[in-house]
C-alpha positions as CSV (number, residue, x, y, z in Angstrom):
1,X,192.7,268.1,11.5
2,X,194.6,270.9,10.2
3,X,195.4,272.2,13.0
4,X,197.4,269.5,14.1
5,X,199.6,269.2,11.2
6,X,200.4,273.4,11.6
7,X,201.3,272.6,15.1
8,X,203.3,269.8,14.5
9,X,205.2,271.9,11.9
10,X,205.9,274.6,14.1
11,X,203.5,277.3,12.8
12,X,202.0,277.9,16.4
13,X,199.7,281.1,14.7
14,X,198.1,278.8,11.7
15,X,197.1,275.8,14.7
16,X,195.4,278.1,16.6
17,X,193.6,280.2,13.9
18,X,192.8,276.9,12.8
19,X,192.1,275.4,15.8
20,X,189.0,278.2,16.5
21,X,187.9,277.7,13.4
22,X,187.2,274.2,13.9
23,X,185.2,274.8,17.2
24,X,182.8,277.6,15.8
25,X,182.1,274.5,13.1
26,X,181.7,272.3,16.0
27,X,182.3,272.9,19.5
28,X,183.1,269.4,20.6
29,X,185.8,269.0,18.7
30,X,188.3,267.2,21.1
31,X,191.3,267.3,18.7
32,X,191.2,271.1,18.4
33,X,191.2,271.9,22.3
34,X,193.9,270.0,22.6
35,X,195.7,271.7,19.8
36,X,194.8,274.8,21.7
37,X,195.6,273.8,24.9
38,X,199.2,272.8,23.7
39,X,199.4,275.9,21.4
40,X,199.5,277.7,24.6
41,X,201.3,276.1,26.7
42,X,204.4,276.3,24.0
43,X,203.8,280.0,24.6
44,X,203.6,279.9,28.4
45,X,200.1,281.0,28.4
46,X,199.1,278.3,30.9
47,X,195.9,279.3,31.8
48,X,194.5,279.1,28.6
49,X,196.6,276.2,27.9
50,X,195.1,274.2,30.9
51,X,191.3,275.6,29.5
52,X,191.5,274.4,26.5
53,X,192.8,270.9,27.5
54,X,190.3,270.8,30.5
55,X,187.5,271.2,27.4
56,X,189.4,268.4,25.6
57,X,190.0,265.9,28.6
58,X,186.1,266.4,29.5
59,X,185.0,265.6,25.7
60,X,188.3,262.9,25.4
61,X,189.3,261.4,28.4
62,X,193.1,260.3,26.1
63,X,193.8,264.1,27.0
64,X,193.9,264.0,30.8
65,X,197.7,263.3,30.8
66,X,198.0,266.1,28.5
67,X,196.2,268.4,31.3
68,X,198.4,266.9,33.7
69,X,201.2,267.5,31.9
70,X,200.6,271.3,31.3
71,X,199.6,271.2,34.6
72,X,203.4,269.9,35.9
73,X,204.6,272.8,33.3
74,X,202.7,275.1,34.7
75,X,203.9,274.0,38.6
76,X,201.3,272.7,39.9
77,X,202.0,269.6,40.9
78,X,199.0,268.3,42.4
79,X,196.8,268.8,39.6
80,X,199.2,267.3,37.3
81,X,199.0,264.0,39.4
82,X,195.3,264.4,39.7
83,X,194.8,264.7,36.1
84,X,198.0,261.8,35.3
85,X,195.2,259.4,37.6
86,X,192.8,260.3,35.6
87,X,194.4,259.6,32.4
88,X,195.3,255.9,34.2
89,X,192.1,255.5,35.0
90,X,190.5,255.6,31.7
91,X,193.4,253.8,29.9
92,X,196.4,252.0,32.5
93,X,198.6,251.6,29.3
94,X,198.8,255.6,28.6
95,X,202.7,255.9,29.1
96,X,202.2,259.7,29.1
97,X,200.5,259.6,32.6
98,X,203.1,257.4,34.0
99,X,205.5,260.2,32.8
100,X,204.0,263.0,34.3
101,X,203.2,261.3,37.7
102,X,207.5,260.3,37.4
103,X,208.3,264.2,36.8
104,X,205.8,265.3,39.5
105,X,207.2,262.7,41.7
106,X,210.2,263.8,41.5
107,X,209.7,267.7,41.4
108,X,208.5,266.4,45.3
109,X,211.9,264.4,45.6
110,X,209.8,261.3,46.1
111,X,212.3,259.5,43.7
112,X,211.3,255.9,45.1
113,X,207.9,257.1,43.4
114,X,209.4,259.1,40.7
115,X,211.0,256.2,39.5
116,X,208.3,253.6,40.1
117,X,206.3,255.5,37.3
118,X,209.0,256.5,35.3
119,X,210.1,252.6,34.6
120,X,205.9,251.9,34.1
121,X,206.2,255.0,31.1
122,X,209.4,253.2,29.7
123,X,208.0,249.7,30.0
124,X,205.3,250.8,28.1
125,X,206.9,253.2,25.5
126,X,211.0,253.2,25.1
127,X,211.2,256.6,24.8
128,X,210.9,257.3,28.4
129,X,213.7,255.7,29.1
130,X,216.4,258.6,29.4
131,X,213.9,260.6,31.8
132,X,214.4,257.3,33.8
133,X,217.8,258.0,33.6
134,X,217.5,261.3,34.8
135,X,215.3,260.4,37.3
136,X,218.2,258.0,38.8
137,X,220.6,260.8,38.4
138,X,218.6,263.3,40.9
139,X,218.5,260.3,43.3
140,X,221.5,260.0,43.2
141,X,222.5,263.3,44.1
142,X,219.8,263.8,46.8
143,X,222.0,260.9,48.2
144,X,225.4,263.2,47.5
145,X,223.7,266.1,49.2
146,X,222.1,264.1,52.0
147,X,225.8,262.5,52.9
148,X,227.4,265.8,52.0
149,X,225.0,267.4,55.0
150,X,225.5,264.5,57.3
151,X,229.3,265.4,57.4
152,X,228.5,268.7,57.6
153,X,226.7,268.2,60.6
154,X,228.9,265.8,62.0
155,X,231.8,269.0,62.0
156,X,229.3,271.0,63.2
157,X,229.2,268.8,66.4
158,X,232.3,268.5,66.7
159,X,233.0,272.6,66.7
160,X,230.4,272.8,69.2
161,X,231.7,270.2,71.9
162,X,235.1,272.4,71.2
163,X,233.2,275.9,71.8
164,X,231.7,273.6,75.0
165,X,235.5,273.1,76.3
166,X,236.6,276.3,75.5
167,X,233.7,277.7,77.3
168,X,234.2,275.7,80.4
169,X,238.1,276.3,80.3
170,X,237.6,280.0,79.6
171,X,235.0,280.2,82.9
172,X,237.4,278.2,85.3
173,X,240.3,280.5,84.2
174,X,237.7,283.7,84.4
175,X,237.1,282.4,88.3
176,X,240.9,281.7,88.9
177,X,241.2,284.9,88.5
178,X,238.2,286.1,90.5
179,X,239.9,283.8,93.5
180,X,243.2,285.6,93.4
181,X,241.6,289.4,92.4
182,X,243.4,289.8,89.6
């Protein structure tokens, strides 16, 4: 489809003028939602994005991790995992839909998840493989942070067992000094 090849060239304007030409010749033309749908999500335009690839995933079920990943783009999370199942459901080799579960995953900091579908997307395609790597990398400063706020508590503890003392001390001097009227 024409449209296509303009969009993968960059020429965002000739893929969708294209695109609608090729629905008003026939409106179940898969291929050119989808070129619409990721048209708009290149411009940000996420609501039309996500209704043109709706129309494509309903006629072409390969387009439901496309949905789900305009979907994640767009921030919403659970529909981009909806649509990711989807996707798995109709074909449990589509390394896209692992992807996009493994980004949604770990927008949620479920990086146990995150990473469980990220490694099923590289497994199945290689280029995956350095989202992976990020995905380890956010782990592995949750982990930072999470240690970093464990000390932070623990001196937080400790300043408030010190206020405690100081409070107590402060009192027992406050009534030593009650005792002798000064």
């Amino acid at each position: 489809m024409l449209g296509k090849i303009y969009y993968n060239s960059g020429n965002v304007d000739k893929a969708i003028e294209s695109a609608k030409k090729a629905i008003e010749h026939n409106p179940k033309n898969a291929d050119a939602y989808s070129v619409l749908g990721n048209s708009f999500s290149d411009r940000e335009n996420y609501a039309l994005a996500i209704e043109h690839m709706e129309k494509a995933a309903n006629l072409d079920n390969k387009y439901f991790s496309w949905l789900g990943d305009i979907y994640h783009n767009s921030g919403n999370v659970d529909k981009a995992i909806e649509s990711a199942n989807k996707a798995i459901e109709h074909n449990p080799k589509n390394a896209q839909a692992y992807y996009v579960l493994g980004e949604s995953y770990s927008d949620r900091k479920n990086y146990a998840l995150a990473i469980e579908y990220m490694e099923k997307a590289a497994n199945l395609d290689p280029e995956y493989f350095a989202d992976l790597g990020k995905v380890h990398e956010k782990q592995e400063i949750s982990i930072k942070q999470m240690n970093l706020l464990g000390k932070q508590l623990s001196i937080i503890q400790t300043m408030h067992r010190h206020m405690m003392y100081w409070d107590i001390a402060y009192r027992m001097q406050k009534s030593m000094l009650l005792q002798l009227n000064i």
